[in-house]
VEXBAFI-824564 format. One record per residue: y, x negated, z of N, C-alpha, C in turn; residue number from 0. Coordinates in steps of 0.02 Angstrom, whole numbers, plus 50000, padded with zeros to 5 digits. Layout:
N
nyy	nxx	nzz	cayy	caxx	cazz	cyy	cxx	czz	pos
Y	X	Z	Y	X	Z	Y	X	Z	NUM;
...
//
This chain:
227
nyy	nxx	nzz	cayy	caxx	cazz	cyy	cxx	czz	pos
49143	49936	51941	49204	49920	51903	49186	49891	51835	0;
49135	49858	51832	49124	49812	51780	49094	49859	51714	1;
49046	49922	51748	49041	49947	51698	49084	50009	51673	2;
49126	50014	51714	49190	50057	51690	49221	50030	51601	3;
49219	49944	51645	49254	49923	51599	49223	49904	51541	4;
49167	49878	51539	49121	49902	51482	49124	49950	51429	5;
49131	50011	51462	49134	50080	51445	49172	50097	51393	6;
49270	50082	51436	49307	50092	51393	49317	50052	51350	7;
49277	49974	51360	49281	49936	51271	49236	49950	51238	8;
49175	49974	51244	49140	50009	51210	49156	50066	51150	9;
49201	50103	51181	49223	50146	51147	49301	50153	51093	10;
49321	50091	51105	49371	50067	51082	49388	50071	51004	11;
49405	50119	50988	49420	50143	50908	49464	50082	50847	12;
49452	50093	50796	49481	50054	50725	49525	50104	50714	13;
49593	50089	50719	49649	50129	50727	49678	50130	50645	14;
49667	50174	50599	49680	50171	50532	49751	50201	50521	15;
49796	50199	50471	49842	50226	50431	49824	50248	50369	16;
49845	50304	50335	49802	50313	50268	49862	50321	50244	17;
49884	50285	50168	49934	50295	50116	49891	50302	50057	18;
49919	50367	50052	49907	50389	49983	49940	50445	49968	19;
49982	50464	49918	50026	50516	49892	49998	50588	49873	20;
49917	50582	49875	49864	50632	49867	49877	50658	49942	21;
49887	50717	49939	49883	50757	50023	49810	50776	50046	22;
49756	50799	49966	49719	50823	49977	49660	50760	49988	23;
49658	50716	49976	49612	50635	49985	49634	50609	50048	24;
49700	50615	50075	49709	50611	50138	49661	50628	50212	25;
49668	50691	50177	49623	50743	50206	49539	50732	50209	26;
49527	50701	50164	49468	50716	50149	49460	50646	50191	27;
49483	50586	50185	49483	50532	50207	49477	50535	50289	28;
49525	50587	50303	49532	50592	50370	49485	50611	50416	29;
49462	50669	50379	49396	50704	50407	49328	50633	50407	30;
49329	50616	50348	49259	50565	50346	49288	50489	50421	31;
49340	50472	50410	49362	50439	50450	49336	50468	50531	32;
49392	50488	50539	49374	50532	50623	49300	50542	50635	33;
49281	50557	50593	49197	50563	50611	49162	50529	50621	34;
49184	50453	50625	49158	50401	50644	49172	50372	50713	35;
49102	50366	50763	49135	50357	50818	49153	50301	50856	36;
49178	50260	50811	49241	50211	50829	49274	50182	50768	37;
49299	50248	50738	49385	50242	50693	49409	50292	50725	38;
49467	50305	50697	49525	50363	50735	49600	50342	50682	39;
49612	50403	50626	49660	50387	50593	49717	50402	50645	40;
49774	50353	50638	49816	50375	50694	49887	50400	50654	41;
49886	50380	50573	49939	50389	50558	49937	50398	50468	42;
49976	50445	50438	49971	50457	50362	50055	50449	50335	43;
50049	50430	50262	50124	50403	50215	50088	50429	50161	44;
50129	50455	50124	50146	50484	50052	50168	50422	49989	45;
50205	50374	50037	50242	50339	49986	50225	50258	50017	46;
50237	50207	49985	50254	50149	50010	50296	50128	50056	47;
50366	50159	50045	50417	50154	50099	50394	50172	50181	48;
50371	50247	50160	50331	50279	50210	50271	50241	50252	49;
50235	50220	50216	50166	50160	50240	50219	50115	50267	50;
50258	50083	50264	50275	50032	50289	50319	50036	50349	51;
50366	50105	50365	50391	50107	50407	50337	50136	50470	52;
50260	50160	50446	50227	50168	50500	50187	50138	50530	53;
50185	50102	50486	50133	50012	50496	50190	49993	50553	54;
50266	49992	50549	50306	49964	50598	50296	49995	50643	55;
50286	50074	50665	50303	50108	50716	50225	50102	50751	56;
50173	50107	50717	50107	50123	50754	50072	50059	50774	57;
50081	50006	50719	50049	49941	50723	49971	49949	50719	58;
49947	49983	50656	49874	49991	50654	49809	49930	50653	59;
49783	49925	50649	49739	49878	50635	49705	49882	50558	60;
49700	49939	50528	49723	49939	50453	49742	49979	50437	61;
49765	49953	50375	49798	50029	50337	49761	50032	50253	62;
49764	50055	50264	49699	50098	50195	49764	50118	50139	63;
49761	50087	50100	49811	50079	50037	49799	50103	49982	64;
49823	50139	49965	49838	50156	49889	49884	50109	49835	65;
49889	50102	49772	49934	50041	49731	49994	50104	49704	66;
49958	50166	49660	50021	50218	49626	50036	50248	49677	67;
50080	50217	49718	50142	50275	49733	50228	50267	49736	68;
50231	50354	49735	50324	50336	49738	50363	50311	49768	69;
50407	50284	49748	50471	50248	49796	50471	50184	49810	70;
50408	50180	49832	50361	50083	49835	50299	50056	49825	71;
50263	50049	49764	50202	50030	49758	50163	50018	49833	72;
50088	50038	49831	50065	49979	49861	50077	49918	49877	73;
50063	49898	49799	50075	49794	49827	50113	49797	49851	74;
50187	49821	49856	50238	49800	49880	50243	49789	49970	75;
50222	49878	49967	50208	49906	50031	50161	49846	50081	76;
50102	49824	50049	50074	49777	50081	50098	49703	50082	77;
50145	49669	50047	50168	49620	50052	50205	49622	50117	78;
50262	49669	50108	50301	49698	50166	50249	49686	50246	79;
50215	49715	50262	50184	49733	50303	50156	49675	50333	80;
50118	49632	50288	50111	49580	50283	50141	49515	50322	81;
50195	49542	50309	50253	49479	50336	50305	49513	50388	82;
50274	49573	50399	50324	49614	50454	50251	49622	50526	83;
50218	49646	50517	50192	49677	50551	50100	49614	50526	84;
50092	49565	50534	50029	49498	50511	49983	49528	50518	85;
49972	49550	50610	49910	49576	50626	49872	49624	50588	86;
49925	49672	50574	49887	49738	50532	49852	49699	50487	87;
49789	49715	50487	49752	49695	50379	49760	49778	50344	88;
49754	49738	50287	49753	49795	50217	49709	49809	50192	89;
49686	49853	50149	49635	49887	50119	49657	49925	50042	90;
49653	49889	50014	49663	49914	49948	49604	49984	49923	91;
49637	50059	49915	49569	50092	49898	49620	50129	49827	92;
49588	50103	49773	49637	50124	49705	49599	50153	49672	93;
49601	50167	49616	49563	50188	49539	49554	50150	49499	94;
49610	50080	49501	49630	50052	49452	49585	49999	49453	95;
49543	49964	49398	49517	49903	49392	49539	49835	49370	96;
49624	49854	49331	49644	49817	49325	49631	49744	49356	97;
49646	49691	49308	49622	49612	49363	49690	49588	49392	98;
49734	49602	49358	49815	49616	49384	49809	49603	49452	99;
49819	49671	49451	49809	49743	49510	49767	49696	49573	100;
49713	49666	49556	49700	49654	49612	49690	49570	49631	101;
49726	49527	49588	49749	49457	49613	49815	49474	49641	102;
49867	49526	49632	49927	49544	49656	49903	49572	49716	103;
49865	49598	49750	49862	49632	49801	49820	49606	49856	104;
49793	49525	49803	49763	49483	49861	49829	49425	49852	105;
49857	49429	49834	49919	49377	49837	49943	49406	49884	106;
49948	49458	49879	50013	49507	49927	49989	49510	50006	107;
49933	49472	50001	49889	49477	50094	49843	49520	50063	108;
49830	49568	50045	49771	49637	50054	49711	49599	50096	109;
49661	49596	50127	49612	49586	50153	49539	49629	50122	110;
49562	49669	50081	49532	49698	50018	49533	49752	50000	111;
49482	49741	49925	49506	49782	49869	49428	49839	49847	112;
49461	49894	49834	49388	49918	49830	49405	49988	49777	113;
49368	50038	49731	49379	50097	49718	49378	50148	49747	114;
49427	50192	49716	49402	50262	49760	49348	50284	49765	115;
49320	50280	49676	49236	50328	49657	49194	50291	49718	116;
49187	50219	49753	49148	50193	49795	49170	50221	49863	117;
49233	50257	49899	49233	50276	49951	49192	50319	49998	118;
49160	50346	49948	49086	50382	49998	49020	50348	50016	119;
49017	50287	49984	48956	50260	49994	48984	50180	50039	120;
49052	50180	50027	49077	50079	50026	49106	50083	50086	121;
49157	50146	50095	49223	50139	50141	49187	50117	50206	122;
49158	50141	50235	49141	50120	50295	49120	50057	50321	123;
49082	50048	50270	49064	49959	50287	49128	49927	50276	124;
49165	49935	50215	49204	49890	50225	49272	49872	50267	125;
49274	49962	50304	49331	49927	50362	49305	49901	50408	126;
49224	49917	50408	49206	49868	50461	49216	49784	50441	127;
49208	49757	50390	49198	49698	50384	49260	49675	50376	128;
49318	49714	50359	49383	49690	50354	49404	49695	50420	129;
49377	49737	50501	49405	49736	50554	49366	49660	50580	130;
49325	49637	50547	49285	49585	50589	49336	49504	50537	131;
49383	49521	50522	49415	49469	50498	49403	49428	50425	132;
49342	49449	50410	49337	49451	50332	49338	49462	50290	133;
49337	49458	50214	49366	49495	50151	49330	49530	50119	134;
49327	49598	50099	49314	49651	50063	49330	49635	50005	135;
49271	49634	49938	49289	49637	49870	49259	49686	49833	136;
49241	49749	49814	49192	49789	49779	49179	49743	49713	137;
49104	49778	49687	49085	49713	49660	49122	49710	49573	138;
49160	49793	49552	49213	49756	49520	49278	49714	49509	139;
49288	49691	49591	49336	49664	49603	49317	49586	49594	140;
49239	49592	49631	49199	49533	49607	49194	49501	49534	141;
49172	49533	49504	49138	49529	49445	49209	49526	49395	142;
49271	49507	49409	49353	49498	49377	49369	49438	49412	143;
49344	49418	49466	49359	49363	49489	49301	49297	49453	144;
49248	49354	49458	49224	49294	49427	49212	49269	49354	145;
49244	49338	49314	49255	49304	49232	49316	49273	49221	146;
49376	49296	49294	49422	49241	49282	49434	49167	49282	147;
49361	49146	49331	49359	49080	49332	49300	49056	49265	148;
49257	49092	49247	49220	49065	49194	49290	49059	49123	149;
49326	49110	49141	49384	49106	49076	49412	49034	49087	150;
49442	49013	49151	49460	48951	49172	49417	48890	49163	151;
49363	48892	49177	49309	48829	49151	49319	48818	49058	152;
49312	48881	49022	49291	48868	48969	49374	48836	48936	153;
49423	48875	48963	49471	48830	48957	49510	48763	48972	154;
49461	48739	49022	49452	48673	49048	49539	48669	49094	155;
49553	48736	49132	49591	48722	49179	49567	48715	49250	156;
49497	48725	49255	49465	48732	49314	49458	48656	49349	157;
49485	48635	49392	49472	48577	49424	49450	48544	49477	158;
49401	48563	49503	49345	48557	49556	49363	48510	49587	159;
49402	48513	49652	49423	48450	49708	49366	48449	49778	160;
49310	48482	49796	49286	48489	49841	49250	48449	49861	161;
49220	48397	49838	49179	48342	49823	49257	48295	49876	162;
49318	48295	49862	49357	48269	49895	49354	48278	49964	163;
49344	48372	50002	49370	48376	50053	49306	48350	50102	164;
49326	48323	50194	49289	48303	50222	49247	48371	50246	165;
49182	48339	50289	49165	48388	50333	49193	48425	50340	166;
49251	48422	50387	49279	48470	50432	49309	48523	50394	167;
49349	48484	50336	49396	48526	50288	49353	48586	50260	168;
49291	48565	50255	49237	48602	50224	49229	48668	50281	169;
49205	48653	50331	49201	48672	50388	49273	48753	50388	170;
49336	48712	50394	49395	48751	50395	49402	48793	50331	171;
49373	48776	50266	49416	48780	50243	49366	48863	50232	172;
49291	48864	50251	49268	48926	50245	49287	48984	50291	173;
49297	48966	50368	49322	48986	50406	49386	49025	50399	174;
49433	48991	50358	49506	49011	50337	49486	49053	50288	175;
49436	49046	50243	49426	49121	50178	49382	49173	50198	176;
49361	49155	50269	49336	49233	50304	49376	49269	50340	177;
49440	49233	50345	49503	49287	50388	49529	49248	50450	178;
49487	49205	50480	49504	49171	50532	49562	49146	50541	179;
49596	49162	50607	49679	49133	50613	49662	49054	50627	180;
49711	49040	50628	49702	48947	50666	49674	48960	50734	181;
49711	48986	50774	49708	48991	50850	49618	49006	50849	182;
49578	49037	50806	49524	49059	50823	49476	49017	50805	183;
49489	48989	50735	49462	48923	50727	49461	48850	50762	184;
49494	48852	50778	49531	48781	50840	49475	48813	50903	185;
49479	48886	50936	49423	48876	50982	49329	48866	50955	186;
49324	48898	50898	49276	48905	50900	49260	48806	50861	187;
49278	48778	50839	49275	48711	50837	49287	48654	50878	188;
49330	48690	50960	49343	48658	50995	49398	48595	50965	189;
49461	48616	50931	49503	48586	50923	49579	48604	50950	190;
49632	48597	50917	49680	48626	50935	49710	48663	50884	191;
49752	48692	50882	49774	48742	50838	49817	48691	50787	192;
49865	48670	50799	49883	48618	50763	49857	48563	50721	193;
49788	48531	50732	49752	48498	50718	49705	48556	50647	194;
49703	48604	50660	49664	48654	50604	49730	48652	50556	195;
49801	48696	50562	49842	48688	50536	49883	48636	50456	196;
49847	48558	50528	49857	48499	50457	49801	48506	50396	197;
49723	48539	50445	49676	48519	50409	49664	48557	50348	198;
49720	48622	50366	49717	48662	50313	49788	48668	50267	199;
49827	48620	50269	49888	48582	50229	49862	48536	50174	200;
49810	48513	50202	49761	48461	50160	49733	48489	50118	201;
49667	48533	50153	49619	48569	50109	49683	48572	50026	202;
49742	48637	50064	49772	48664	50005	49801	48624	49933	203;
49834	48578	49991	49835	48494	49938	49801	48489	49880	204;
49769	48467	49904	49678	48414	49886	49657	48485	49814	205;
49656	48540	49842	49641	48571	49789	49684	48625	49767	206;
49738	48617	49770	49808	48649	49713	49816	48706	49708	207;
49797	48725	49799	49832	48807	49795	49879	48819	49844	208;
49890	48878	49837	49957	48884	49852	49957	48948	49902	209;
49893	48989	49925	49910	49062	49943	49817	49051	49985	210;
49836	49110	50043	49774	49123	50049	49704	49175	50002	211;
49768	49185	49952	49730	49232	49907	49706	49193	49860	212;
49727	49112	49854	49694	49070	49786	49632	49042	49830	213;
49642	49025	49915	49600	49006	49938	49537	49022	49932	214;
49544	49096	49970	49476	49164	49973	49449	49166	49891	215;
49502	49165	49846	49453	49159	49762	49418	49104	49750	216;
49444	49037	49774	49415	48967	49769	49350	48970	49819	217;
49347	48999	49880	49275	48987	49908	49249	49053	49901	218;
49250	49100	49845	49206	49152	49812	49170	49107	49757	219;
49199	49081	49725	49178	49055	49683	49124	48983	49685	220;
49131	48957	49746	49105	48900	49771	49023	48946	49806	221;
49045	49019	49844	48993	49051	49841	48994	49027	49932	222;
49035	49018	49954	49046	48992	50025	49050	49039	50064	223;
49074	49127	50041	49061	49179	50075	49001	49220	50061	224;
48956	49176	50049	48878	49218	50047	48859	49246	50102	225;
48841	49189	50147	48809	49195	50220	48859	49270	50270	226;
//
């Protein structure tokens, strides 16, 4: 019995959605996808509206995003989703380098951001690392985050509170910018879920943000998602 059950978690697929208004990248996505033997696209949208009403119906574990399309952007599409459907993560796969484009789409939840031209060499690792609860940045998504904060130092809006937070906060507060829910942090610290909760009311406090998307930029920049 035991290795039955083994078996079938062994084989247990990354259940994708692909939005993108391209029929023919779909395709192409689909094929490279499926060929991997544990993804399985289960579901495709043309539009934003579309992505979002199938994110409701299928409940993927990601959905592979596009930003230009008709009827409902990306961001939008992923904000939505976001706050309809939590579990699903996002995957931003665009053209666009804009720095916009992709503080909006980590505001919006995305779990990350990456190019198309990198989808033959990137995609794969990174739904893996976005299914393991952590954040995907390609390294031009990187490399905008991080002249946005050198732009911020030299303008002397940058205000470094970390030296404030305790251990633990320290502890949480990396945990929380690798994807970690409370409930998962509370076990693996042996606390309670509520007790992570305050500790991360504080963290946000103490250093003047407001989103998990200012968080994940604040411990990029601290260099706290190296390891």
């Amino acid at each position: 019995m035991t290795s039955t059950a083994e078996a079938t978690k062994a084989v247990q697929k990354i259940r994708i959605l692909l939005a993108d208004d391209h029929t023919i990248l779909r395709a192409g996505l689909k094929m490279m996808l499926n060929a991997q033997p544990d993804m399985e696209v289960v579901g495709e949208a043309q539009d934003g509206r579309q992505a979002l009403q199938e994110a409701l119906r299928l409940q993927p574990d990601i959905v592979l995003m596009d930003i230009t399309m008709p009827d409902m952007s990306g961001i939008e599409a992923t904000r939505q989703i976001k706050k309809q459907v939590p579990e699903t993560k996002v995957l931003i796969l665009t053209m666009h380098e804009n720095d916009e484009y992709i503080f909006q789409a980590l505001r919006a939840g995305a779990s990350g951001y990456m190019l198309k031209e990198a989808a033959d060499t990137d995609l794969i690792s990174a739904l893996h690392v976005i299914q393991n609860g952590q954040v995907y940045l390609s390294p031009v998504a990187q490399s905008v985050m991080v002249g946005d904060y050198l732009q911020r130092v030299r303008a002397g809006e940058e205000k470094d509170s970390y030296e404030s937070l305790t251990e633990r906060e320290r502890e949480i507060l990396k945990l929380v910018a690798e994807g970690y829910t409370n409930t998962k942090i509370a076990e693996r610290l042996v606390i309670s879920p509520k007790t992570v909760d305050t500790h991360r009311t504080h963290i946000m406090d103490k250093l003047n943000l407001h989103s998990r998307a200012e968080l994940v930029k604040y411990a990029m920049r601290r260099g706290l998602l190296e390891d």
